[in-house]
KEKOL-925140 format. One record per residue: x, y, z of N, C-alpha, C in turn. Coordinates in pm, whole numbers, padded with zeros to 5 digits, always signed. Each point is the difference from the previous one (the first is absolute). Example, Ala and Ser with C-alpha at 12.3 -4.5 7.8 and 13.67 -1.06 7.14 Angstrom:
BEGIN
+01319-00569+00780-00089+00119+00000+00090+00120+00000;-00035+00105-00072+00082+00119+00006-00077+00109+00073;
This chain:
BEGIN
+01999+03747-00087+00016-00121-00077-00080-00113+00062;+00040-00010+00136-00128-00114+00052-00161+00008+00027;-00018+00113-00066-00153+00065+00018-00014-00055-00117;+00079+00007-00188-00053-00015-00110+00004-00149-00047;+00089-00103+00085-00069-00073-00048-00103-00094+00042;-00039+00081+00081-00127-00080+00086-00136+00039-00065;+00026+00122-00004-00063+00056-00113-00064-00052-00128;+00110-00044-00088+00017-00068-00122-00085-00125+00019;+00054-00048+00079-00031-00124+00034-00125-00011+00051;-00064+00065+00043-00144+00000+00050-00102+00066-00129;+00037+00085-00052-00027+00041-00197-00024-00147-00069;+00091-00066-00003+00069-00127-00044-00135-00126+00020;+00007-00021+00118-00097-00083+00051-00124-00017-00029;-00108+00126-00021-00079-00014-00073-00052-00022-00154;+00067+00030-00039-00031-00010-00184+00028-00207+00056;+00107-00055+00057+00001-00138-00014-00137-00079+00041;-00057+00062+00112-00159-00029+00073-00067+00008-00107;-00011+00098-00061-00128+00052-00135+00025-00183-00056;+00102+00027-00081+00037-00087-00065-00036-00144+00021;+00002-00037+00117+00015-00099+00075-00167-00049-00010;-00093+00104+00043-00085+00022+00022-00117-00022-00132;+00095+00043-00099-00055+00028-00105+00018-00176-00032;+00087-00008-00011-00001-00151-00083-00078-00143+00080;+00006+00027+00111-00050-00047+00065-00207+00046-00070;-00013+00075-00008-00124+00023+00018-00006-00045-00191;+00050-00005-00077+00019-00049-00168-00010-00196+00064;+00040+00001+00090-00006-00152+00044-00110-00108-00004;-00101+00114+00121-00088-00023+00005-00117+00000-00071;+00011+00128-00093-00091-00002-00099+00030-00085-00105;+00091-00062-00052+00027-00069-00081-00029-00192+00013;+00031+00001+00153-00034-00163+00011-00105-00064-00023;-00128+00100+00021-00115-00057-00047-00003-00043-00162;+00045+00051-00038+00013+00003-00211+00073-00115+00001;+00105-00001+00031+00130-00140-00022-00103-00077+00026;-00062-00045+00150-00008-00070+00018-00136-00096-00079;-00067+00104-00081-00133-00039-00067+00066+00013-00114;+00104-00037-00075+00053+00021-00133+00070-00132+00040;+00008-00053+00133+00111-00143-00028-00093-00050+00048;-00164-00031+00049-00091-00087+00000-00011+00001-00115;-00011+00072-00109-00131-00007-00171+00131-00078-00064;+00159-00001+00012+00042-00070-00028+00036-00146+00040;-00056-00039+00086-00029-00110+00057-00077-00065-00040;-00128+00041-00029-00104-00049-00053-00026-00024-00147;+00087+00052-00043-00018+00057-00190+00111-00095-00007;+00031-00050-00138+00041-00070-00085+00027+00084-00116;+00169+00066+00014+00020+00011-00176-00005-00074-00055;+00047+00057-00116-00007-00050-00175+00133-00162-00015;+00075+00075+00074+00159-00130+00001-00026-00113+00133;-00077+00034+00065-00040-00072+00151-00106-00119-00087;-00075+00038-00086-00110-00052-00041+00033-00121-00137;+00114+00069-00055+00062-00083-00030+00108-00087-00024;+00062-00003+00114+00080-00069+00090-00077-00125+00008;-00106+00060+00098-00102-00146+00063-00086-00126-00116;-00039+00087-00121-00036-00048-00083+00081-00068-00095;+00084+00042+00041+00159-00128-00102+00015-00116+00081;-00016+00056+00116+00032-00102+00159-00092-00082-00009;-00159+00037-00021-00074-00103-00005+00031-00069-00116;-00004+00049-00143+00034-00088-00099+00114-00110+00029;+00059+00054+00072+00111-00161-00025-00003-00088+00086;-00071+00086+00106-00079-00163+00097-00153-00070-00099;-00079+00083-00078-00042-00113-00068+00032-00075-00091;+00111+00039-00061+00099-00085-00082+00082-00109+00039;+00018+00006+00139+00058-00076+00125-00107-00134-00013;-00121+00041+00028-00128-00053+00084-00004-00122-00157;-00001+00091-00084-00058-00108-00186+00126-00069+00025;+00094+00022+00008+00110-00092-00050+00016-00103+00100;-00028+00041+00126-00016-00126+00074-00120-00129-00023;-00125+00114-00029-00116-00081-00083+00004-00092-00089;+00106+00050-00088+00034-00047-00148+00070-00149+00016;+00131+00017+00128+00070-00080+00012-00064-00146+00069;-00053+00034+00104-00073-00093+00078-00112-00079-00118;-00075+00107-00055-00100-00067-00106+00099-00083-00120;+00105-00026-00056+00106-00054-00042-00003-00112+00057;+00096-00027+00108+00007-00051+00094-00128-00103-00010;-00119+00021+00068-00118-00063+00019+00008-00115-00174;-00011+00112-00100-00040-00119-00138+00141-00047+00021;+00101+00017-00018+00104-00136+00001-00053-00127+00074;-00021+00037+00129-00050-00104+00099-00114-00095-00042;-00055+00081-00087-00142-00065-00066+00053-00069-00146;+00045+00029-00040+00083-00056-00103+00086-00134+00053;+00109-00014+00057+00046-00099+00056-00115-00083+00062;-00097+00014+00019-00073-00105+00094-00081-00118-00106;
């Protein structure tokens, strides 16, 4: 009995190494890919990213006129009263 499960257990041990070994080595081959698939997304601009920003800009130039608008207001009153 103390011969089998040392036995077992040494049976046992390797298939976990393979394993170990194995994923480990799926690791390595794989980080290069991730890691050049999360630069091109870095650099790239979807479709909803693109227009996000382009709503974003629209309402800062809508911002920009209405302040234009107001101040230019503003100015002819002043010219008016004088």
């Amino acid at each position: 009995m103390r011969i089998i499960l040392p036995l077992l257990l040494a049976l046992a041990l390797p298939g976990c190494v393979v394993a170990s070994v194995a994923d480990a080595a799926v690791d390595v081959v794989t980080l290069p890919v991730k890691a050049a698939s999360g630069a091109v997304d870095l650099m790239t601009t979807s479709q909803d990213e693109a227009d996000l920003n382009a709503g974003r800009e629209l309402r800062k130039q809508q911002e920009r006129d209405r302040k234009a608008a107001k101040k230019a207001a503003k100015k002819a009153r002043e010219r008016d009263d004088a």
